[in-house]
N, C-alpha and C positions, 0 to 999 in steps of 0.2 A: 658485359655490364659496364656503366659508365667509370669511369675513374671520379671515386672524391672531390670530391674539392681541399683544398686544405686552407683552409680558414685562419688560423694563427699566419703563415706567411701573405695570407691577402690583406687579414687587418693591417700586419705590420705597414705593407703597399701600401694602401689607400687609406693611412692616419698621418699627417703632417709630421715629418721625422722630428721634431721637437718634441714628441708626446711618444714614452715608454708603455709599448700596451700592456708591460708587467705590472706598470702602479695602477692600471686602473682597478677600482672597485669589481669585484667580483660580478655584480648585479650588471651592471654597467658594463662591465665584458662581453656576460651572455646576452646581454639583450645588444649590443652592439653585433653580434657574430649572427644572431635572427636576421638583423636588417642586413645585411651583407650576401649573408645567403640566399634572401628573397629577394636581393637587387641580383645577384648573379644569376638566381635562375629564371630571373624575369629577360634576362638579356637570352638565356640559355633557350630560352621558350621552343617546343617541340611542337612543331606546326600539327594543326588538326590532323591532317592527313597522316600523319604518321604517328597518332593516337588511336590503335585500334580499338583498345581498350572504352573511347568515346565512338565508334560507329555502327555501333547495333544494342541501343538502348533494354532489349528482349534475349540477347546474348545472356551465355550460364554466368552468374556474378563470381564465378571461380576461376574461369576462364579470363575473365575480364579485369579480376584482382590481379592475376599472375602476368600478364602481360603491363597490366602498368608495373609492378615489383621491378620486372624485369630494366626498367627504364631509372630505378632509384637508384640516387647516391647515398651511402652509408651514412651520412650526413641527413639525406634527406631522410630516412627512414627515422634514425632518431629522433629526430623535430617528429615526429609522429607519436612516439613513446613517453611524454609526457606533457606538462603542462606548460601554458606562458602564460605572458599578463594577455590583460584585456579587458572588455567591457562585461563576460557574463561571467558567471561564477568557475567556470572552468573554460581556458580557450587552447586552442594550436588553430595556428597559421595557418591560410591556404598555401600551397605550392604552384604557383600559378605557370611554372615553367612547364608542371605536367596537367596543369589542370586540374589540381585538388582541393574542394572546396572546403576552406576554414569548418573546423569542428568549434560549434558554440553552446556549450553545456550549461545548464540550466536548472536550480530548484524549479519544482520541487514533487514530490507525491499528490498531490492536489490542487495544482496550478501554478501557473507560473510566477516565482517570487521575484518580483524587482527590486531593487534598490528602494531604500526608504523616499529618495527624491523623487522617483517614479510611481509614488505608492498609489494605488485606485487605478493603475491602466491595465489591470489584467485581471481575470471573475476570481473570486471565493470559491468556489464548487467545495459541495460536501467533502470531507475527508476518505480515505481507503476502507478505516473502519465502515464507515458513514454508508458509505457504498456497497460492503458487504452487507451488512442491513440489510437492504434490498434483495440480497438472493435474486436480483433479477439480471439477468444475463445482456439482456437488450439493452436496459437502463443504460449498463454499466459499458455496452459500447460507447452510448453514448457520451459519457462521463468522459472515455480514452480518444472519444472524437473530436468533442470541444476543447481536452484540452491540448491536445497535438497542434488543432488549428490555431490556438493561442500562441502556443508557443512559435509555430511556424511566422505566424503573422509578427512576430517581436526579432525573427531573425534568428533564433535557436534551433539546431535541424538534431538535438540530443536533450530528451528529459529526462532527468537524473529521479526516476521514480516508472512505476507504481512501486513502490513497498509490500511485501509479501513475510515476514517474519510471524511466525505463529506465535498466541499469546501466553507462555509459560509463566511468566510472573503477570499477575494479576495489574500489580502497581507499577508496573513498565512505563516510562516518564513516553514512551512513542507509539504504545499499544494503539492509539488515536488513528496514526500513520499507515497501520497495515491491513490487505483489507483481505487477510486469510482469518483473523478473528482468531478463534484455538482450534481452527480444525484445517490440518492438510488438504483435506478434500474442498473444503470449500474455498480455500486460496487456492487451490491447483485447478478450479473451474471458473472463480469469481476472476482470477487473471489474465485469461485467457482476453476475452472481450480488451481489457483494457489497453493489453499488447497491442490488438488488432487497430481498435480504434484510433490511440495515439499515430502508429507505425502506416495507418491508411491515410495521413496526411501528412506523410514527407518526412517526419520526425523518427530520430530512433530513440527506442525506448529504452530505458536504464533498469533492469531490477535489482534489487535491494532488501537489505544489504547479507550478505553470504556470508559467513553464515552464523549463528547460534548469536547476533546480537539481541540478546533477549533481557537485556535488563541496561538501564543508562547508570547507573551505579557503579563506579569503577570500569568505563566501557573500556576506556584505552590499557586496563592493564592486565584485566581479569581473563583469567583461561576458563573457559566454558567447557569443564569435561565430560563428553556425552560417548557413548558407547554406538556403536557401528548401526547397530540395529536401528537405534532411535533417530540416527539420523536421518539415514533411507525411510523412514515410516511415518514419520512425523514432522520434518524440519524439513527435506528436502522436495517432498510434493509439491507445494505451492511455484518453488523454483524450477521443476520440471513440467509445469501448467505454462507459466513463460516461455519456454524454449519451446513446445510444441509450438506456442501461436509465432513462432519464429523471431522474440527478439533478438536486439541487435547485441546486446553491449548488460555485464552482469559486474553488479558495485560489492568488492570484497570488504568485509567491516574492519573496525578496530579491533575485537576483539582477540586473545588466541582462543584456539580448539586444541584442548589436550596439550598444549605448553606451546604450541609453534601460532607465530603469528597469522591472522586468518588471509594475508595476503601475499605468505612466503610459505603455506603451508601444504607442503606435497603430496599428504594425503587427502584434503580436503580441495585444493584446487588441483591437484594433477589426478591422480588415480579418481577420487568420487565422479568429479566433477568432467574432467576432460575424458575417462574411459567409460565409466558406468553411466551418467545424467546426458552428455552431448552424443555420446555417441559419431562424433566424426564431424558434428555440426558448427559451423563457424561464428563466434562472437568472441566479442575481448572482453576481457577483463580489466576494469581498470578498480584502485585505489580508494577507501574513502579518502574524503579531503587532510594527508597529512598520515594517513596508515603505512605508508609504505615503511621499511626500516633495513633495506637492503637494495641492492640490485639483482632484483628476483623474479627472474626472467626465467628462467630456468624451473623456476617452483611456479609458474604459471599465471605471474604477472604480467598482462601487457602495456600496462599506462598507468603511469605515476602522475599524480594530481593532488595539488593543484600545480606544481614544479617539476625541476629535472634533477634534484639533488641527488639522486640513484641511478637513473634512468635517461641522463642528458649523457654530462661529458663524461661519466665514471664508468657508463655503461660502454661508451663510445672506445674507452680505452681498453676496455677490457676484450670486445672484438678484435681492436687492432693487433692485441698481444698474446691473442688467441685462447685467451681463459675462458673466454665465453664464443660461442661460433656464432659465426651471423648467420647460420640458419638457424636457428631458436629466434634471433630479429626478425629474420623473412617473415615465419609463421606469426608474430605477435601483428607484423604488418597485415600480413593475408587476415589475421582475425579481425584487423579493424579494416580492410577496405572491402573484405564481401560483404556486410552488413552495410555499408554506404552503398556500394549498388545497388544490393537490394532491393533497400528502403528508397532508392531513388536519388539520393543527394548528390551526383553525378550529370544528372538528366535533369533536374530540375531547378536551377542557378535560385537561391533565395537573399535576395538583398535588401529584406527588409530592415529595420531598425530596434531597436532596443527600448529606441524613447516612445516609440510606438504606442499609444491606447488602444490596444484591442477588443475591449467590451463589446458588448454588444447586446439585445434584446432577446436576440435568439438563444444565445449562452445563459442571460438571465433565467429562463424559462428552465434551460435543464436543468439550472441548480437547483431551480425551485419544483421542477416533479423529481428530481433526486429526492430533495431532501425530505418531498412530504413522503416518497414512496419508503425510504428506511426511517418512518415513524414506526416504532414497535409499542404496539399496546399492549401493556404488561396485566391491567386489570381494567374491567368496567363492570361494576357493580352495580345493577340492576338497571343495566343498561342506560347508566345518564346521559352516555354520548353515542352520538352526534349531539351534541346542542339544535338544539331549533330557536331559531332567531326569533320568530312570534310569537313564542312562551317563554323565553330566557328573556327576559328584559334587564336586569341587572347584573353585573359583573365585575366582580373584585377581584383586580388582578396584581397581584403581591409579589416581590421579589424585585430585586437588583437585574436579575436576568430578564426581567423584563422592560428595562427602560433604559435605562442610563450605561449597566455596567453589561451590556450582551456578550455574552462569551460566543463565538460561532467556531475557534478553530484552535488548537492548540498550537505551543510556538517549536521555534528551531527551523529549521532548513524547510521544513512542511509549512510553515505559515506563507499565508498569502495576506497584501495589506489591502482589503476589497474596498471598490470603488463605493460603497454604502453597506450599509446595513440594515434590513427590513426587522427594526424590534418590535413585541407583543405592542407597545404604545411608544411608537413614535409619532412624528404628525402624521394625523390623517389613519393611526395603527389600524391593522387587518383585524381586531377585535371592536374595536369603536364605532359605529357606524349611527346610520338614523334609525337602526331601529334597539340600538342597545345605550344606556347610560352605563360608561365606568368608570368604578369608583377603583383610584386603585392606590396604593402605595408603596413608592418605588423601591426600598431598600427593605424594608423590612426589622431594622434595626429595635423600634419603639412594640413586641411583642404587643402588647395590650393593645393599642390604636391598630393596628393588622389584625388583631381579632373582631375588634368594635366594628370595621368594615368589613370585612367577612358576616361579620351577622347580619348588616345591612344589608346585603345583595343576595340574591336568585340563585347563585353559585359564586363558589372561589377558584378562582386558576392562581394557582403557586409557581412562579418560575426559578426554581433552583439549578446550579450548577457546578460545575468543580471541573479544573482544566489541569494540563499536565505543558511538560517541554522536552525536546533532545537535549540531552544534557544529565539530567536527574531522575529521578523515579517520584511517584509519589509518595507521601509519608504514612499514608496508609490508603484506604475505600471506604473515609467516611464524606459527607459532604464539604461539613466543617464549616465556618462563618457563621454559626448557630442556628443554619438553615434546617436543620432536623427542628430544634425545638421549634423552627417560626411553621412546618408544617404541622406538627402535632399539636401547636398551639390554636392554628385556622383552624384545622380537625375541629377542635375541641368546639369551637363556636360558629361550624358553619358546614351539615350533613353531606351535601354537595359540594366535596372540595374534590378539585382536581389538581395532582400534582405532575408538573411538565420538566423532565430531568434531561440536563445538559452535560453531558460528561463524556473521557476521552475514555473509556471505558469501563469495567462493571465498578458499580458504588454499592454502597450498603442503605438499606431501605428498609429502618428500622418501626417506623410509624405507618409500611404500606395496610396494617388493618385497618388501619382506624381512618384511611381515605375510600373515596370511590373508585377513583381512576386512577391511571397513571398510564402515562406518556417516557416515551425515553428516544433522544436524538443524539446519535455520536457525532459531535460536532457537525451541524447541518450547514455551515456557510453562508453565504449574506444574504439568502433567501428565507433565512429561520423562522424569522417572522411571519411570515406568510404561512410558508407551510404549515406552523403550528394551526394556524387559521383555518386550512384546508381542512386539516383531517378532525379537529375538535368541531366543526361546524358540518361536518359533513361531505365536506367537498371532495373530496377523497376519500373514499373509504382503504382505512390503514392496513398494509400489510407486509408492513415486515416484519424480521425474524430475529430472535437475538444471534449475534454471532459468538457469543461467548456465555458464558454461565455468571449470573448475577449469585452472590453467594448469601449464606445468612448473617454468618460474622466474618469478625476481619481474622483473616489465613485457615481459613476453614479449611481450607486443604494440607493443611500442618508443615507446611514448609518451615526443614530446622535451618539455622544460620549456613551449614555447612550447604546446603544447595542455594540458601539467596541469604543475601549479598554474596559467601563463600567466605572460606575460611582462608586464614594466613593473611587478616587483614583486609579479607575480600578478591583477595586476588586466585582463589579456586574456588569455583563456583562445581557441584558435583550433582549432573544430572540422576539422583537417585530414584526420581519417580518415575524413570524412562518412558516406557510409553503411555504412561497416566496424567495426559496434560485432560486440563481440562474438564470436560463431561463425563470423560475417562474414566477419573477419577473419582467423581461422583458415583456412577455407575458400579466399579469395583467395591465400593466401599458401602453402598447402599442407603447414598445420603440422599434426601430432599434437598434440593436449593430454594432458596426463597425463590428465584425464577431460573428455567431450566435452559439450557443449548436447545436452539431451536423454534422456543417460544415467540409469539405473538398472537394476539384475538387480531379479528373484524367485524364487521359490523353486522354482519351476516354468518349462518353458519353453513358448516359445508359435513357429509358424510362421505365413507370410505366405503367401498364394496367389493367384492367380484375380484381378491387377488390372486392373481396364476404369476406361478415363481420357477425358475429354472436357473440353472449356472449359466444362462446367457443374458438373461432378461428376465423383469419382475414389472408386473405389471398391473395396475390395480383403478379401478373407477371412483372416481368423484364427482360428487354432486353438491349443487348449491342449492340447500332447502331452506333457506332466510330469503327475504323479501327485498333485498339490496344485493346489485352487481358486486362483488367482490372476486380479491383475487386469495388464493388457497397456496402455500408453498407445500408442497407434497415430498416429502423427505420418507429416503428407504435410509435404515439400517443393516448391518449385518451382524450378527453374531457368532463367529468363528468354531468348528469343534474345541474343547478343550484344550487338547493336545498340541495346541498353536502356540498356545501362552498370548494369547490375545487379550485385549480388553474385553467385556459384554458385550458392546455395540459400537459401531464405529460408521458412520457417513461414508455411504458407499456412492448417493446419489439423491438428487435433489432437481423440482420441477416447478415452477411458479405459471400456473393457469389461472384466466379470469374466465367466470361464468356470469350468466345472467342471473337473477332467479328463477330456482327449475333446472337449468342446464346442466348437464354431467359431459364428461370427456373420458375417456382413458388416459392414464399416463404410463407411460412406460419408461421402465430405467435400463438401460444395457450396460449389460457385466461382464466386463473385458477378464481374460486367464490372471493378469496384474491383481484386481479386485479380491482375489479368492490365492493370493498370495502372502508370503511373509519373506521378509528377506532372512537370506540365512549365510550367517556371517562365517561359516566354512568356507561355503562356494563363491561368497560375496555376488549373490545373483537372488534373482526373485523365484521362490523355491511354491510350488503348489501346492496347497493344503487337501490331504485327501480326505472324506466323511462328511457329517452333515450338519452345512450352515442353516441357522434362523435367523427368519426374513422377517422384518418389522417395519411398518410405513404408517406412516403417522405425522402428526402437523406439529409433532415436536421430539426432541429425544425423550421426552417423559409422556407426550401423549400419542401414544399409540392403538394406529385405528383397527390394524388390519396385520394378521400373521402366518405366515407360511413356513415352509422350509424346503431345501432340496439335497442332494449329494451330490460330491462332487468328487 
């Protein structure tokens, strides 16, 4: 191995002996000993030929990590282990002595966030929530394909996202962000795709963030105390859906887990996560921005971000003086450069720019069949929609969200600044046309005149909304801005009201009797507009699904202080519901939700038939007997023997088919030994349940078409 360099005796050399390199500024130090080092190893340069490691791009990325290792100075490896300055949100240096292309990190969950001076050159694309929606698997390549390309096109070969946190607190200020919704199973399927898509354009993808941050309420300080089981069953699913699609690189949060910090914590990043979830599998771990609170390398950190205050020179010393080995370095190295081969960032030199505008028409397009396809249709009474243009002549379309104040994304690191915004009536709006007059008005503030125009028109469209941020939670799941009374006030004066609900996830919908319709988009992106267009007009026939349970009041799940915010100030939060997140808990408790896990209408109906079930596969026929092409999400449940200590029913498995009218398919689910497992915190291993599960497949966790059972 190469001998160091020793950098204090070269600055001293090459600083004008009039200048003490003791006085300078700290900041100023390090970044002077950066530029020194990549002037040295630019002189140092290891001619191609004698970079194996670069001559067989198809070569194992293990093989090819370890050979470049072999070539590193101690020095150069640190400069790997954490963060420097630079142009994106998170950077490290290329080493160009070996040929290591600069790591350039990147918001966000939902596209790429620029700098405010940059704002409008990179797409809005719907949110993670937004995207679960969809339940649609191809979509949601899609989604991971355009924005990888984005980001690649900007010069970022690292997306600090998709987001994957399941949604335990309701009012979670980033629920928007993640797009497992409350169910493991569907983060651990929905992220798949997105891994792929991002990582199939050159990009490595970040998942996020590890783990239990489940509420923005005291994030940096609060210990999240959840018990073994719940985490393997519930929290860590969606994070092992990522690593199967092989990403590269896994973002530890602020919070702790049971008193230790979640990115110095041993049992959560070394034992869960490095013996039980990877299994042997190579990605790094790095940092949220500023989590780090040690040099914890050792507990399973490999990159401190956005700095080196643990992880530069403190780290550096502590190899030299032998408290720390530099194989625990090697490996944190190997973790981050077999995921760079992998992914290709070795093979494929990317020197685009930052200032870059990468928009595009074709990107417009996904945002906008994303966002019409996670339109979820909560009701249509008596079937008012689709609209039809040649009998709906008049249109009164009411709200703030639809003109002036459009909500399309929520804020923090997941905000993207979109190059436009398609709202309900902007010029020329996807509602207005020659064959419609609308009468609309914009804010809604003046109740009375909002109803006096409602009586006027054919129909009313209501666009209501409520937004969240990283940072906070919200203050509860109502609408608020009086947007409740301005829909039950339309109600009151206008039979055909439709209300169009924008929010970063479930709100309360207090006046849904008294409308026709209802619409609901988890932050849809600068396409909103449109889309709403699509699916209210027909153009789309709507088919998504809720990802999470709309409830009837606010904490209907009876969360006491001691589980949220927590107690001692907020600082122990105590997961007592353990595996009753969500529909779960509904379920157990035997409650109706105003709208259930799972739900969505279409415009057309569909039948279930013909189910044969076994412990490998369950499998059942659907047909489309309405008169409109639609698409059907076909969702099996399981129902565990008692003896499990299970919830009722749990998302085993989920299938989105389009049919014509008339058409039927089969759908089949396969059921892995995992599925008909529980973890069992003796063995700390996935333990098989023996006896007999029921089988339940249905178009929603509350509407169930078809039932079977097997043993197992």
């Amino acid at each position: 191995m190469a001998k160091p360099y020793d950098l204090p005796s070269m600055t001293s050399m090459l600083l004008p002996s009039s200048i003490a390199v003791s006085m300078l500024p700290a900041g100023k130090m390090a970044a002077l000993k950066m530029m020194l080092l990549m002037a040295v190893a630019a002189f140092g340069a290891v001619a191609l030929a004698d970079r194996p490691w670069m001559q067989d791009p198809k070569a194992d990325p293990e093989q090819r990590a370890q050979a470049l290792l072999d070539q590193m100075t101690l020095d150069e490896k640190i400069l790997m282990l954490h963060g420097s300055s630079g142009p994106y949100v998170g950077n490290v240096p290329a080493n160009t002595r070996l040929g290591i292309p600069a790591l350039n990190l990147n918001d966000g969950p939902q596209g790429f966030r620029p700098a405010t001076d940059l704002a409008g050159t990179s797409t809005a694309f719907p949110s993670g929530l937004t995207v679960a929606a969809t339940w649609d698997k191809n979509l949601t390549y899609a989604w991971g394909a355009a924005m990888g390309t984005e980001f690649w096109n900007k010069g970022s070969n690292v997306q600090l996202g998709p987001g994957v946190c399941v949604a335990r607190v309701p009012v979670n200020g980033r629920n928007f962000e993640y797009a497992s919704g409350e169910d493991p199973f569907l983060g651990y399927t929905i992220v798949q795709p997105a891994i792929k898509g991002i990582q199939d354009q050159g990009v490595i993808a970040n998942v996020k963030h590890y783990v239990q941050n489940n509420q923005e309420t005291n994030r940096q300080t609060v210990s999240e105390n959840v018990d073994e089981r719940t985490r393997f069953e519930i929290y860590y699913p969606p994070f092992e859906g990522a690593f199967e699609a092989g990403v590269g690189s896994l973002m530890c949060s602020y919070n702790k887990i049971n008193g230790y910090w979640s990115c110095e914590n041993n049992q959560t990043l070394g034992t869960d996560l490095r013996v039980h979830l990877l299994k042997g599998q190579r990605l790094w771990v790095m940092s949220d921005w500023g989590a780090t609170h040690s040099t914890s390398i050792m507990q399973g950190l490999d990159q401190e971000m956005p700095g080196g205050n643990f992880m530069g020179d403190t780290l550096k010393s502590m190899v030299v003086n032998a408290s720390i080995p530099e194989s625990a370095v090697n490996q944190s190295i190997l973790n981050i450069l077999v995921p760079m081969f992998s992914v290709g960032l070795f093979d494929r030199p990317n020197n685009n720019s930052i200032t870059a505008n990468v928009t595009s028409d074709a990107h417009n397009a996904v945002a906008r069949e994303l966002s019409a396809a996670s339109h979820v249709l909560l009701k249509n009474e008596g079937d008012l929609l689709p609209l039809d243009r040649s009998s709906v002549k008049t249109i009164a379309v009411i709200g703030a969200q639809a003109a002036t104040n459009t909500i399309v994304h929520g804020g923090g690191s997941g905000q993207v600044y979109p190059p436009y915004v398609i709202t309900p009536l902007g010029l020329n709006g996807p509602f207005c046309n020659d064959q419609q007059q609308c009468i609309y008005y914009s804010d809604g503030s003046n109740l009375t005149e909002a109803a006096e125009l409602a009586a006027k028109a054919d129909v009313a469209l209501v666009a209501v909304a409520t937004t969240s941020s990283e940072g906070s939670d919200r203050a509860d799941l109502s609408l608020g801005n009086g947007q409740d009374e301005l829909v039950t006030m339309v109600a009151a004066h206008q039979s055909n009201t439709i209300v169009h609900i924008t929010c970063p996830g479930a709100v309360l919908t207090p006046w849904r009797e008294d409308v026709k319709s209802i619409f609901v988009s988890f932050m849809g992106g600068q396409e909103l507009g449109n889309a709403m267009a699509d699916v209210i007009f027909g153009e789309v026939n709507p088919s998504g699904r809720l990802p999470l349970t709309f409830p009837n009041v606010e904490n209907e799940i009876g969360m006491t202080t001691r589980q949220y915010p927590g107690l001692d100030n907020g600082l122990e939060a105590y997961y007592d519901e353990a595996l009753l997140v969500g529909y779960r808990w509904y379920d157990h408790h035997a409650i109706t939700p105003a709208f259930p896990f799972g739900h969505g209408l279409s415009y057309t109906s569909f039948e279930y038939s013909d189910i044969q079930a076994s412990k490998t596969s369950v499998s059942v026929t659907v047909t489309n007997t309405g008169s409109k092409a639609g698409a059907e999400v076909a969702q099996l449940y399981l129902g565990f023997p008692s003896s499990a200590g299970e919830p009722p029913r749990q998302l085993k498995g989920f299938e989105k088919v389009v049919l014509a009218p008339g058409a039927k398919t089969t759908v089949t689910f396969d059921l892995r030994p995992r599925d008909l497992s529980i973890w069992d915190v003796k063995q700390h291993a996935w333990s098989p349940v023996s006896g007999t599960f029921e089988v339940a497949v249905g178009a929603s966790s509350r509407d169930i078409r078809q039932t079977s059972s097997f043993d197992n």
